[in-house]
C-alpha positions in Angstrom: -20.7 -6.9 16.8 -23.4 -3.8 16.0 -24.4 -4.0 20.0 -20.3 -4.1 20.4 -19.1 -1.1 18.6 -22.5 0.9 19.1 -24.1 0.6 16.0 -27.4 0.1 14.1 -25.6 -2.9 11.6 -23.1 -5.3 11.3 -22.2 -7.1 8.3 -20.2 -10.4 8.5 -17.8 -11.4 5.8 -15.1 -13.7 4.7 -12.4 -11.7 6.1 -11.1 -8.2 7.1 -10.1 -7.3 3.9 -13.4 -8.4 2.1 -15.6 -6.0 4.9 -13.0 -3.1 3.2 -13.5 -4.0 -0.3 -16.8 -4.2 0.2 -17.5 -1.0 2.0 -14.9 0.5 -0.8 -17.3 -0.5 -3.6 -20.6 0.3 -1.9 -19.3 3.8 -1.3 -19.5 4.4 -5.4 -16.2 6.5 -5.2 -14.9 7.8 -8.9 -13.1 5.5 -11.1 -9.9 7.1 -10.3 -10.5 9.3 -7.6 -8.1 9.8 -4.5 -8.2 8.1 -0.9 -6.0 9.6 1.6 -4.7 6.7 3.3 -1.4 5.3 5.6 1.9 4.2 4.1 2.4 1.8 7.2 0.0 -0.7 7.8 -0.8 -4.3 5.8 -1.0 -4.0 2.1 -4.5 -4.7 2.0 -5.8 -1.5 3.1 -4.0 -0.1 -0.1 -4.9 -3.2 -2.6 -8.5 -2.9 -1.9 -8.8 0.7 -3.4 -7.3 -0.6 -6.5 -9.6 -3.6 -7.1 -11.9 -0.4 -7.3 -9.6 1.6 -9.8 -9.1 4.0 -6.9 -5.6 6.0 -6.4 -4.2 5.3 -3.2 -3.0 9.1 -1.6 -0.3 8.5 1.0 -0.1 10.4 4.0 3.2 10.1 6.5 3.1 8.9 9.9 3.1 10.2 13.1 6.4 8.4 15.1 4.8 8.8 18.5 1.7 6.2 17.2 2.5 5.1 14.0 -1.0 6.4 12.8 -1.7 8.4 9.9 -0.3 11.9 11.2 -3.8 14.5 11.3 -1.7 17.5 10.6 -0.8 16.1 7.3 -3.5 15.5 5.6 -5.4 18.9 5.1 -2.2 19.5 3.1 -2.4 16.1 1.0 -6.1 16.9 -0.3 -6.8 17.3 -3.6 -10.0 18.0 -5.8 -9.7 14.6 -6.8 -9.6 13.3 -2.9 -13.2 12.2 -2.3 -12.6 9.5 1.0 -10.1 9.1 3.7 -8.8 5.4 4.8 -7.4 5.8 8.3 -5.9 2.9 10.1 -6.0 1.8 13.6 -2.3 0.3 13.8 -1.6 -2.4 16.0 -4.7 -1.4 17.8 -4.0 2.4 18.2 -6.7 4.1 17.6 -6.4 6.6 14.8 -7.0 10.6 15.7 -10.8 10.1 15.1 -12.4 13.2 16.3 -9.7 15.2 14.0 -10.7 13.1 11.3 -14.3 13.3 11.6 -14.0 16.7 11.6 -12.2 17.2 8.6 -14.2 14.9 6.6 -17.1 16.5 7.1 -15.4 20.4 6.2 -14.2 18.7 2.9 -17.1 16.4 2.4 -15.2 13.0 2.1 -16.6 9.7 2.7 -14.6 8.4 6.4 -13.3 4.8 6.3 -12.0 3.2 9.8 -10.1 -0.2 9.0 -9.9 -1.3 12.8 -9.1 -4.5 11.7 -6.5 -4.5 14.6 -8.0 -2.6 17.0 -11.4 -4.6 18.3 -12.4 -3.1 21.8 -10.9 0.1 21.6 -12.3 3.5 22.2 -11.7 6.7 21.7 -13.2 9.9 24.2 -15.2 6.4 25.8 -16.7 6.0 21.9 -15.7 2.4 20.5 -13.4 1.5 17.7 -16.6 0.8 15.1 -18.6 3.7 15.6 -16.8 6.8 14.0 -16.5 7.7 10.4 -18.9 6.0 7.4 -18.5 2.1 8.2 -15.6 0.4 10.0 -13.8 -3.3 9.1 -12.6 -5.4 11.6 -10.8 -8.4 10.9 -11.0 -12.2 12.6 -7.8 -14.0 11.4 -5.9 -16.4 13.6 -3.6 -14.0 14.9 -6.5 -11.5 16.0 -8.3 -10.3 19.6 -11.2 -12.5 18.6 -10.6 -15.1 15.8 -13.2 -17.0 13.5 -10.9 -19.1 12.0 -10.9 -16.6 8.7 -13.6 -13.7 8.6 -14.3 -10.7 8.9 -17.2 -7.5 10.1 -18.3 -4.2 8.9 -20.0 -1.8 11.1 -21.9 1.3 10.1 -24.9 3.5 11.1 -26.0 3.8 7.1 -28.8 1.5 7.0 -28.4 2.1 2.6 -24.5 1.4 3.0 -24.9 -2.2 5.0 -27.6 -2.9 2.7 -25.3 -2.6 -0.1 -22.8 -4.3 1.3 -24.9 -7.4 2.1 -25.6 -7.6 -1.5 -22.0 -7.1 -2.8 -20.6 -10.0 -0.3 -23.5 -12.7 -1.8 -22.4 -12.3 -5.8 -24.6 -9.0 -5.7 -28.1 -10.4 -4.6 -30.8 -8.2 -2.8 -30.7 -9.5 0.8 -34.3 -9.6 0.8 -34.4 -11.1 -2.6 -35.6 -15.1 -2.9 -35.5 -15.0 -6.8 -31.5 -15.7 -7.1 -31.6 -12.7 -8.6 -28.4 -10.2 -9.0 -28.9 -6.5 -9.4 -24.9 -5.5 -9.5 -21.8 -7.5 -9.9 -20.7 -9.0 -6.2 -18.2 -11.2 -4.4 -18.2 -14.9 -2.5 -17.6 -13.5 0.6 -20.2 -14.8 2.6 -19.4 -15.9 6.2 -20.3 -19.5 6.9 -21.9 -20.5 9.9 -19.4 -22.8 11.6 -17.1 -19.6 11.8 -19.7 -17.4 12.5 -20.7 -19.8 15.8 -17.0 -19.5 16.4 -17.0 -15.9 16.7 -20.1 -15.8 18.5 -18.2 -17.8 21.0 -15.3 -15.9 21.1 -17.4 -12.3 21.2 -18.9 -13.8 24.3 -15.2 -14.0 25.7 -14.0 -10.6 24.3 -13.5 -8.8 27.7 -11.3 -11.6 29.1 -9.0 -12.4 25.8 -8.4 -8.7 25.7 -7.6 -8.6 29.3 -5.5 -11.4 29.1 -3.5 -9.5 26.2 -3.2 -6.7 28.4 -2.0 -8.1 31.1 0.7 -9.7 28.6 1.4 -6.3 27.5 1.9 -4.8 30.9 4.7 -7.3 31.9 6.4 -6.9 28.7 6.0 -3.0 29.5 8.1 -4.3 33.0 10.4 -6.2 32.1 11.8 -4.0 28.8 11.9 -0.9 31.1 15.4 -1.4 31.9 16.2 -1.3 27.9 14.3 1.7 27.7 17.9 3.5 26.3 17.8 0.7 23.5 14.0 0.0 22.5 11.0 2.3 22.2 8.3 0.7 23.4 4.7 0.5 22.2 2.6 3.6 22.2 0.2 4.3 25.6 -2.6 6.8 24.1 -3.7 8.7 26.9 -6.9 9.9 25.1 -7.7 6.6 23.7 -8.3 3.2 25.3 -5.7 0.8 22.7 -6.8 -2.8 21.6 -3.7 -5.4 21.9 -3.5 -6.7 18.9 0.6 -7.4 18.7 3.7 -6.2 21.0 6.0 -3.9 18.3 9.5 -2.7 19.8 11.6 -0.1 18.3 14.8 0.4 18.6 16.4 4.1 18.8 17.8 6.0 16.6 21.5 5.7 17.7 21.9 1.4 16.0 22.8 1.5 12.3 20.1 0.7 9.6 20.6 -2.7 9.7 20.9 -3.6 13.2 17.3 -4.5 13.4 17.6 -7.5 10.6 20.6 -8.7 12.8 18.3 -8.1 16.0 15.6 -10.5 14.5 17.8 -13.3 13.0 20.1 -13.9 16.5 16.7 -13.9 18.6 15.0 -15.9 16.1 18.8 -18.0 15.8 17.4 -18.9 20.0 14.0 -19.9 19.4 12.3 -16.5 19.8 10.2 -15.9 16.6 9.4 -12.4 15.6 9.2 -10.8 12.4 9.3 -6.8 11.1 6.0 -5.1 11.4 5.5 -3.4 8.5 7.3 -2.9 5.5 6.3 0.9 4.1 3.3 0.2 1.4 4.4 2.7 -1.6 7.7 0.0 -1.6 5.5 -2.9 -2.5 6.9 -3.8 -5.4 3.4 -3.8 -7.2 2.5 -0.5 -5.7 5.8 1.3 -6.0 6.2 -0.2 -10.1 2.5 1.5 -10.5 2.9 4.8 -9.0 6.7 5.3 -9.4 7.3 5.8 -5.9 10.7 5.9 -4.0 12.5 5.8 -1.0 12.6 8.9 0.8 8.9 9.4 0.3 7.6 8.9 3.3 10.6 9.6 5.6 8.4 9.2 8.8 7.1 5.4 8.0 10.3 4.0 6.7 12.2 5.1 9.4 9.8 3.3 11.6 9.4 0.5 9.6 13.1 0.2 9.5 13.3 -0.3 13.5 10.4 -1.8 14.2 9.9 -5.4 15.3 7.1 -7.5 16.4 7.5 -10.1 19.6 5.8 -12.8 20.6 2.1 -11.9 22.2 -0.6 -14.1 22.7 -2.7 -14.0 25.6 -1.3 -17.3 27.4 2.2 -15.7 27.5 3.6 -17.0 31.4 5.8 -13.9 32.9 8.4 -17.3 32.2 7.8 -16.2 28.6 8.4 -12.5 28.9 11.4 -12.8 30.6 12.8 -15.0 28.4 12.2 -12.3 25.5 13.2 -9.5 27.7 16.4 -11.5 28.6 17.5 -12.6 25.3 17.7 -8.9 24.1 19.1 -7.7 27.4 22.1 -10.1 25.9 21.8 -8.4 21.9 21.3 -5.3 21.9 24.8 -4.4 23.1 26.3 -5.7 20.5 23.9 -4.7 17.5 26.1 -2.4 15.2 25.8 1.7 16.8 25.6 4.5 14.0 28.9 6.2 12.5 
């Protein structure tokens, strides 16, 4: 992974969200300090600041990628905002040069969770390599898969180090005395799942070629609907990872027309499920903070229409179509705005 994303380390870990709690607590951040982070993305990218006592700072989206929008968050800093958490969504990578950049003019620690996004690049630079240490995730679902597990890569030879102890209860890696110099986690990788991903690393080019090619025939045969659906974001100064194919339909069906979208394909064997609900809405995250709807206008919006097909990389062009032509058939009679 470290020779992957151009690195000097690579730590391997129980899962995606373990390499983000771990870099989280090896980064020493103040109890109760900021993070400038994504409404839109899996909960766990907010959950893991507060298993560190850490106030999650929400920053709206940019519609066009579905990435935490750049020219928001200058305005969202605080004195209390010591780290940004930016999130490569669905394999998009986030606007990392921007970032970098104002990291460094505000001196804030720079976290990638590219848990969704293994392979890509940004300016030719990999997914991995930009900001403090980067988490990428191995779960079923994933480019590469380990079973369950997860990787952290970073440059900081004092960070990895750090978080080698924290994912072994807190031991020294170098230590042979069972002894524990800070409190730390079972998230250890075991081998079997580690030989998986090996394996599977050795294969990376072709399963993410595969995915693309998937990709590009969805991107064929939902060009006709383009009037209906929006269809994933193209980068043009990025290289994207597919990680899932997300459709969104425009702005002219009512707010529920997506629910009824997902329950009559799913009604003809077509599973797909809404990708993702808005964070601050959690019900444990809005009850703590007191958020609302109407927040974060940009994410729910999106999360409102968005929907996430079936993808895998052994998709036939059989399979496509049939996706393509069961919402050729539904989407002219989902319910239009007033």
């Amino acid at each position: 992974m470290a020779e992957r994303c151009g690195t000097e380390h690579a730590v391997a870990v129980s899962s995606g969200t373990a390499a983000l709690h771990c870099i989280v607590a090896a980064l020493g951040l103040s109890p109760g300090a900021e993070v400038l982070t994504t409404p839109f993305s899996f909960v766990a990218s907010t959950n893991v600041l507060l298993y560190e006592d850490l106030r999650p700072r929400f920053v709206d989206i940019d519609p066009a990628t579905y990435n935490l929008d750049v020219g928001r968050v200058e305005d969202a800093l605080t004195p209390q905002t010591e780290a940004l958490l930016a999130v490569d969504v669905f394999g998009v990578p986030a606007d990392w040069p921007a970032l970098t950049a104002l990291a460094k003019a505000h001196g804030l620690a720079l976290i990638d969770d590219a848990c969704e996004a293994i392979g890509a690049s940004v300016d030719g630079r990999p997914v991995g390599s930009w900001g403090d240490a980067a988490t990428f995730g191995f779960y079923p679902n994933k480019q590469v898969t380990t079973g369950e597990g997860g990787c952290i890569a970073t440059d900081d030879g004092d960070l990895a180090r750090r978080c080698r102890a924290l994912r072994n209860q807190g031991r020294p890696p170098d230590d042979e005395a069972l002894r524990h110099d800070r409190l730390g986690y079972n998230y250890r990788l075991d081998e079997m799942s580690a030989a998986l991903g090996c394996a599977q690393l050795d294969r990376l080019d072709t399963l993410l070629d595969r995915r693309a090619a998937v990709a590009a025939m969805y991107r064929d045969a939902l060009a006709p609907l383009a009037d209906d659906l929006v269809r994933p974001p193209s980068p043009t100064d990025a290289e994207r990872s597919w990680f899932v194919y997300v459709v969104r339909l425009r702005d002219h069906f009512a707010t529920d027309a997506r629910d009824q979208l997902m329950d009559r394909l799913q009604a003809r064997g077509i599973g797909c499920a809404p990708y993702f609900p808005p964070i601050p809405l959690q019900p444990h995250v809005r009850d703590r903070f007191g958020f609302a709807s109407g927040d974060f206008p940009m994410c729910e919006a999106v999360s409102a229409r968005t929907l996430a097909l079936p993808f895998f990389g052994d998709m036939s062009r059989t399979d496509v179509s049939r996706v393509a032509e069961a919402l050729a058939e539904t989407l002219p009679s989902l319910p239009r705005q007033s």
